[in-house]
N, C-alpha and C positions, 0 to 999 in steps of 0.2 A: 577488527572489532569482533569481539566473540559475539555468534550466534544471529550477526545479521548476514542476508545477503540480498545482493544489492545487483539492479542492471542498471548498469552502466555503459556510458559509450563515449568513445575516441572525441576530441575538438574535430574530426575529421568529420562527425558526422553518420558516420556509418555502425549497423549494426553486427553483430556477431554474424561473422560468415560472408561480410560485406556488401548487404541489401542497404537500403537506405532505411537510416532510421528519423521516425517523424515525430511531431510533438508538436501538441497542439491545446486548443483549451478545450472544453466538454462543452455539446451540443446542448439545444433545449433539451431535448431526449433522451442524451447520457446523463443529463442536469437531473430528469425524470426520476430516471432508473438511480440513480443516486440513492434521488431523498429517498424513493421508495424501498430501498435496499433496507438505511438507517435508520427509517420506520418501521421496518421487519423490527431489526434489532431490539428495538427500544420496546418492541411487544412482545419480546421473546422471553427478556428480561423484567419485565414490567417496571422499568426506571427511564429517563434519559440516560443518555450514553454519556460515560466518563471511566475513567480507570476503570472503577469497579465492577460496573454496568459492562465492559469490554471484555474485563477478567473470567467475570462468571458466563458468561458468556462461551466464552473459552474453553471453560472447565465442564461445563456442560457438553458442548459439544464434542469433545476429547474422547468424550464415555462413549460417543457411537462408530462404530466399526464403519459403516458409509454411510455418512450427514448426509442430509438433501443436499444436494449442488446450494439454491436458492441462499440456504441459512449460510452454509460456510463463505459466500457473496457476502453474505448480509456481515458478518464477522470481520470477515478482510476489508473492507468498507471502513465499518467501526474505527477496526484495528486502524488505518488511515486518517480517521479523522482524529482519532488521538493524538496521532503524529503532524497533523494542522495547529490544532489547538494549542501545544506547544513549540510551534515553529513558525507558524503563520504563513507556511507555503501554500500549492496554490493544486485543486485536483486539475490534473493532467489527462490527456488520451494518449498512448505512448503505441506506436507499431512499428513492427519490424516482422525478420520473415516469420517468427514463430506463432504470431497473433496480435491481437489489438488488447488493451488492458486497461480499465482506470486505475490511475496512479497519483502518487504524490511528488510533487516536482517542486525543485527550489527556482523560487521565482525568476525568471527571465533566463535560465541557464538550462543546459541539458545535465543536469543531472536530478536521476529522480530512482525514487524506490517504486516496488511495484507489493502493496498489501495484500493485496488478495493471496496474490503467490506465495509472499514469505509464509502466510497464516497455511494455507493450502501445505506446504511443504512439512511443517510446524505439526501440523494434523495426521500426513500419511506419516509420518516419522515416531509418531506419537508421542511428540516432544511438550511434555509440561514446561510451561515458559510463564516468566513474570512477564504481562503485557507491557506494563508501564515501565519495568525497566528498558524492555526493547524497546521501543518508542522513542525511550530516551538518547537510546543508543545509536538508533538509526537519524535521529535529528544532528545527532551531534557529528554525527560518521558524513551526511548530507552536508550538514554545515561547512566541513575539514574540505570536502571536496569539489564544493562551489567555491571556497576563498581559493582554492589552485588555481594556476591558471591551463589545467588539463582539459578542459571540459570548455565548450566554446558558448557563448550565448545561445540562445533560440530567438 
């Protein structure tokens, strides 16, 4: 799939490097830190959130050599819920050894993308990207990888 990428892990269960990888749903307080994220966003832009409201978003942020941490959160968030909205998956807590992440996860399965980071990577790369094509891209890539049977339930 050009231009996405993706953490993934084994039916075995385990993460990169062979820690255990966990997966879980989000707390009250991840739940918090969420909406409060996607309410940055939504005032950053002065819209609700959707494509477009995600894009310029985007594009804006792009222009700064080091975004606050917070905004570029607030972006990969977004960037995630776009990827809901067209998929109907579900936000995730994802850990392994490298860190904890909110993510987007296809329902009842390990497999999930991690937004913040692909946006993050997107950002140090200074990669101008159509959001809603990747979204698209990444749902559809998500999709292909839950019907396998590689990837074990949760």
């Amino acid at each position: 799939m050009a231009g996405a990428d993706f953490e993934l892990r084994s039916e075995r269960g385990r993460g990169r490097g062979g820690l255990d990888l966990q997966i879980r749903s989000l707390n009250p307080s991840e739940r918090a830190a969420l909406n409060e994220a996607l309410g940055l966003a939504v005032r950053l832009v002065d819209r609700p959130t959707g494509a477009d409201a995600v894009q310029e978003l985007f594009d804006s942020v792009l222009e700064f050599d080091d975004p606050p941490e917070h905004v570029v959160v607030a972006l990969g968030l977004s960037f995630g819920q776009l990827i809901l909205e067209l998929s109907g998956f579900e936000w995730v807590r994802v850990k392994d050894e490298y860190g904890e992440e909110t993510c987007v996860g296809v329902n009842n399965t390990q497999v999930f993308c991690a937004p913040i980071s692909m946006i993050q990577k997107r950002l140090a790369n200074r990669n101008r990207v159509d959001v809603l094509e990747l979204a698209r891209e990444t749902v559809s890539t998500l999709k292909q990888l839950a019907s396998s049977d590689e990837y074990k339930a949760r």
